[in-house]
N, C-alpha and C positions, 0 to 999 in steps of 0.2 A: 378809481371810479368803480363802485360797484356795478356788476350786472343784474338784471331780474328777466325773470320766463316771463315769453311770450303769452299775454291773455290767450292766445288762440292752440298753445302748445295744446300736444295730444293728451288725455289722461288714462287710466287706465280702466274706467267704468262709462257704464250709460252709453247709450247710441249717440250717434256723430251727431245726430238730428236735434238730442235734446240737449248735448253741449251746444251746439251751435244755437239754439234756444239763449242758453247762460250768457254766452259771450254777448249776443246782441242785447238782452240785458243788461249785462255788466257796459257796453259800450257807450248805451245813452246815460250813464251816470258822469255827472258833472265834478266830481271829485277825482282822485284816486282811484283807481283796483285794486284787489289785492290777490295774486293770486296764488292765496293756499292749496289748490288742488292737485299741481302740477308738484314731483318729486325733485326738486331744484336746491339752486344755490345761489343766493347773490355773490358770490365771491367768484373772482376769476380763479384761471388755472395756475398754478405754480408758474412765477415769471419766465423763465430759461424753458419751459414747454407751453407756451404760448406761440402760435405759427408766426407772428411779427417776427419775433426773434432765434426763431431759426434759420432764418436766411434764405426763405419761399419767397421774397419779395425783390431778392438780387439777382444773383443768378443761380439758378436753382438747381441743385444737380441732375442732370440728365435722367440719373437712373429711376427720381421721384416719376416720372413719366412710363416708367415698366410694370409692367404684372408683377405684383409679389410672390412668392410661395403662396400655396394655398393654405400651407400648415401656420405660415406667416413668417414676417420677416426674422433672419436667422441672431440678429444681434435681438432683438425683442425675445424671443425666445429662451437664448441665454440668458437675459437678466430676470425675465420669468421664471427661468432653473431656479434663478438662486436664491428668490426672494421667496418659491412655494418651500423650499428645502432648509431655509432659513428662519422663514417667520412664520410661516404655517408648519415646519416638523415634519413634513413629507418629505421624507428622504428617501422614498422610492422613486423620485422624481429626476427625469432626463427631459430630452427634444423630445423624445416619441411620446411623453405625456401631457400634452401640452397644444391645444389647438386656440390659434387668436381667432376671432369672431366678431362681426360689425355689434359690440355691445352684448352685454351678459342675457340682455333675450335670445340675440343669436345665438348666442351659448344653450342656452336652454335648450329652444328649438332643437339645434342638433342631437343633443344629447338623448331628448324624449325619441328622435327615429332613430337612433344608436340603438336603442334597448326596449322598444315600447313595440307592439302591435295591434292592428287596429282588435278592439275589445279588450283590451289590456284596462287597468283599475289604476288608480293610483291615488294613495291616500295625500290628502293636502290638510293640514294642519290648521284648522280655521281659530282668527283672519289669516287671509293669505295674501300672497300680491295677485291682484285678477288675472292680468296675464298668462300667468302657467295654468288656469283654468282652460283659456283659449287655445294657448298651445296644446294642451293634451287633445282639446279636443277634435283641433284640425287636425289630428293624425287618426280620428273615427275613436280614439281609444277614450274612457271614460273617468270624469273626475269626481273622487267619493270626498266630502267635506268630513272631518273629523274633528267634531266641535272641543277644544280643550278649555277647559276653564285655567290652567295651569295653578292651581290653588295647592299643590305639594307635587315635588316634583317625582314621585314614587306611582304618581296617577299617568303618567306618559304610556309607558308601556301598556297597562291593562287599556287603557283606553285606545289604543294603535291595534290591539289585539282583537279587539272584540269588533275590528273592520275588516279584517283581511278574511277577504273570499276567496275560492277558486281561481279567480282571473286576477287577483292583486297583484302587480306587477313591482309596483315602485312606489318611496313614501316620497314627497318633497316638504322637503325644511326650508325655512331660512330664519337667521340668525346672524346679528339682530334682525328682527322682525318688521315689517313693514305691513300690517300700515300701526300695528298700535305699540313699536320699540320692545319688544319682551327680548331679553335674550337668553339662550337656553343655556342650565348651568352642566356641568360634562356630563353629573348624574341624569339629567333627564335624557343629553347622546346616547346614553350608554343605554338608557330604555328604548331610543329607536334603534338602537344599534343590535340590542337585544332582539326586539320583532321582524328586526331586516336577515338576520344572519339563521331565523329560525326558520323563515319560510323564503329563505334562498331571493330575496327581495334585494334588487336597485334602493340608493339613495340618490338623492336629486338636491344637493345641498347647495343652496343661493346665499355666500357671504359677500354679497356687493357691497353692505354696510361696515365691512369687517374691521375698519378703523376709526368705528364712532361707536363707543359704548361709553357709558357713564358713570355705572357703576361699581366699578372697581374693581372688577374681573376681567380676564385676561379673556379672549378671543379664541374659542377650539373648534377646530376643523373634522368635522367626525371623520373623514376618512384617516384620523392618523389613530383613530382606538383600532384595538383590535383587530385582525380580520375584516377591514374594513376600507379597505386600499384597493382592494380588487374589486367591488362592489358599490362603489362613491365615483360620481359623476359632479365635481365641484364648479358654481361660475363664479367669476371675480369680474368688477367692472371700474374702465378707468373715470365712468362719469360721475360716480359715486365718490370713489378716491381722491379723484384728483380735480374735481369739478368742470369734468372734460364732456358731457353728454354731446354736444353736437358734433364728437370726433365717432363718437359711435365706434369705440373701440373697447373689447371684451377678451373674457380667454375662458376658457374650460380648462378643467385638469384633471384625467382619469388614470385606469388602468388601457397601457399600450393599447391594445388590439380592440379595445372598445372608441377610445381617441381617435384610431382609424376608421373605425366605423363613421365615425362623426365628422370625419375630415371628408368622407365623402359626403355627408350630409352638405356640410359647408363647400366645398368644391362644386357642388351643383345647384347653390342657388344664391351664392353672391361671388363665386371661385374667391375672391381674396379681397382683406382689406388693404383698402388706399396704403402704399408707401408714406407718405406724408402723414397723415396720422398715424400708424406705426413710430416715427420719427417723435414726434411728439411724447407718446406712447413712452419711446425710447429716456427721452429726455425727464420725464414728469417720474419717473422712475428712479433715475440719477440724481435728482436735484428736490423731489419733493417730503423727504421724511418733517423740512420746516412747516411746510404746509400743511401737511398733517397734523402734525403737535398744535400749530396755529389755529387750525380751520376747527380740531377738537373741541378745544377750548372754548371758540366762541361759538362753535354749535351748544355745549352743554350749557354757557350763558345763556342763549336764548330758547333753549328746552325750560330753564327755570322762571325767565322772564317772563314767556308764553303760559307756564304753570300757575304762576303767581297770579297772573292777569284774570283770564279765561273763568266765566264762571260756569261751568258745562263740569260736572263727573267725567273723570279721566284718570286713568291706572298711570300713576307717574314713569313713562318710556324710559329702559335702559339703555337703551342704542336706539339706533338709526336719525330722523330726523323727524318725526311728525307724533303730534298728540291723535291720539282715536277717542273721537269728543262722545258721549253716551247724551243723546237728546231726547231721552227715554221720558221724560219730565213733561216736553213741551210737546211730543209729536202725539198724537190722535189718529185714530183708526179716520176719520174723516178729513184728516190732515195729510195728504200722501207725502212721500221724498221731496219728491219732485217739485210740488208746491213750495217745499220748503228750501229747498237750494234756488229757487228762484225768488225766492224772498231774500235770500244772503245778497244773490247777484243783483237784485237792484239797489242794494242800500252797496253795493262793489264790492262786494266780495264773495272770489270762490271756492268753493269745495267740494271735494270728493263723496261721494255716497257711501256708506257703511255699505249696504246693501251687495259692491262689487266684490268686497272681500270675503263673503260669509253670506247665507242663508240665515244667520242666527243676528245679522249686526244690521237689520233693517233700519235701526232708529239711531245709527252713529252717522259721523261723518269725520273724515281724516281730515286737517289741517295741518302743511306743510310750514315748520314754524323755521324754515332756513328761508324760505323764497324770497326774504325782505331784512332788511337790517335793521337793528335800535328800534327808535323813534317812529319808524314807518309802522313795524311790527306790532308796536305796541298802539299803536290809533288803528289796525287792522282787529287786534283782538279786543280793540272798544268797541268798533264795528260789528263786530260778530256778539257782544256781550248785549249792545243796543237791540239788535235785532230779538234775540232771543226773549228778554224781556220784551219783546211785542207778542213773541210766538205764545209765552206764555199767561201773559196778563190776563 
């Protein structure tokens, strides 16, 4: 039985007020929902790391009821050794490199008061996922948008270059991309790698999607170029992977004595994740590479099925899971966002605003084409083709 997100789940744009707006929209619709906005999966989690069957339901071991480590539980740890040393190529990697985290935002989080001060800069890669906008900014330090077209990948560098000021602190990446799937090929790392090493610059590298690309390229983790191990702050996330989000379980992976740093971050403002999810964590680890290969496969089905569908201009996504729809066609200066996402939600269905990812992507909107399966999918992306032809008529 498939799962689907919550209409009410958090998203990552727009004030609570004018989601909460959408939802009640989308609630008096007599149909279906569909809700594209939210970064999801219908698919459960790897069976054998699903909490039914772990044995939380018998009798449970005693010690699920103890504080963890803050750095996180020590068998977790270990098989995180071996999988960043294995499938990501850091093999500078031990325990002391490695801090678990309620989810790859905590991860972030930590990371940005590991190495950031307040007025600190940090170039974000636009689109980007809004969140690391926020988090930089609750630390008073400031977030500089760096519009890439990615039209050759020789343009990275000069473009990262011609941002960095006085106070530039840190670039953040992610790869694959969220919200519009780009994934970056090693030449263009090697261009931020290039701008990070010149001006003594953090990277802030987000591959939570790191097991969903499409295009026939293999997955690189900039901190294994170069000089670039001691200056890379990487987050991984098991809700992404292993379609675990409401375990809220993450990791980070740096250089030791900056990991420490971060471990106090994380020590003081959640001390530690739940044991039980750990365990889980533990398990989905052990037993999910099927799931993976499985879950791949038919995300890139319904990347193509959503492609095929959809009539909205859209850069065909290498990774991750969501189309970034360009409604440059049908939106009018006298036509605001907002108007227009409440046009989707009452015909049920939601989405995201360009607008959270970028200064430059006012007139898109992200559609999450994992959050529903088959058939559902494909009467959601009539949905969204219906409306449009109203917007534009």
């Amino acid at each position: 039985m498939p799962r689907y997100p919550s209409l009410s789940a958090p998203a990552e744009s727009l004030p609570s007020s004018i989601y909460a707006k959408l939802y009640a929209l989308a609630s008096q619709v007599t149909g279906p929902v569909y809700p594209f906005h939210i970064g999801d999966s219908y698919l459960g989690p790897p069976l054998q790391a699903r909490l039914g069957n772990l044995g939380f339901t018998a009798e449970p071991d005693p010690e699920l009821y103890c504080y963890s480590s803050s750095a996180g539980d020590p068998v977790l740890i270990e098989r995180l050794v071996d999988k960043l040393r294995v499938k990501n190529q850091m093999q500078f990697v031990g325990p002391a490199n490695v801090q678990v985290t309620n989810g790859a935002t905590h991860s972030l989080s930590c990371a940005t008061r590991a190495v950031l001060d307040p007025g600190d800069e940090v170039l974000l890669l636009a689109p980007y996922w809004p969140l690391m906008r926020g988090i930089v900014l609750s630390l008073a330090a400031r977030p500089v948008e760096v519009p890439y077209v990615r039209e050759g990948a020789s343009d990275i560098e000069r473009v990262l270059e011609t941002h960095v000021k006085g106070r530039t602190a840190a670039i953040y990446v992610t790869t694959p991309n969220n919200p519009d799937g780009k994934v970056l090929t090693r030449q263009e790392l090697e261009g931020i790698a290039a701008v990070a090493r010149r001006h003594d610059l953090w990277v802030l590298s987000d591959e939570v999607y790191e097991e969903y690309i499409y295009c026939g390229r293999d997955h690189v983790s900039i901190a294994t170029l170069p000089d670039m191990a001691g200056r890379t702050l990487t987050a991984y996330s098991f809700s992404k992977t292993y379609a675990q989000p409401g375990l809220r379980v993450g990791y980070l992976a740096g250089p030791a004595d900056t990991i420490d740093a971060a471990r106090k971050m994380a020590n003081h403002s959640v001390y530690s994740v739940a044991r039980a999810m750990q365990r889980a964590a533990v398990a989905a680890l052990e037993h999910g590479d099927g799931f993976i290969a499985e879950a791949r496969d038919r995300y890139r089905d319904a990347r193509d099925r959503a492609l095929a569908r959809v009539q909205a201009p859209c850069v065909a996504p290498e990774g991750s899971t969501y189309l970034f729809l360009d409604l440059g066609h049908c939106i009018t200066e006298q036509r605001c966002v907002v108007s227009v996402l409440e046009r989707f939600a009452r015909a049920g269905v939601l989405l995201a605003p360009g607008s959270a990812f970028g200064a430059d992507f006012q007139r898109h909107v992200r559609l999450c084409y994992t959050s529903v399966e088959g058939e559902r999918l494909d009467r959601g992306i009539d949905l969204v083709n219906s409306v449009l032809d109203e917007l534009c008529a």
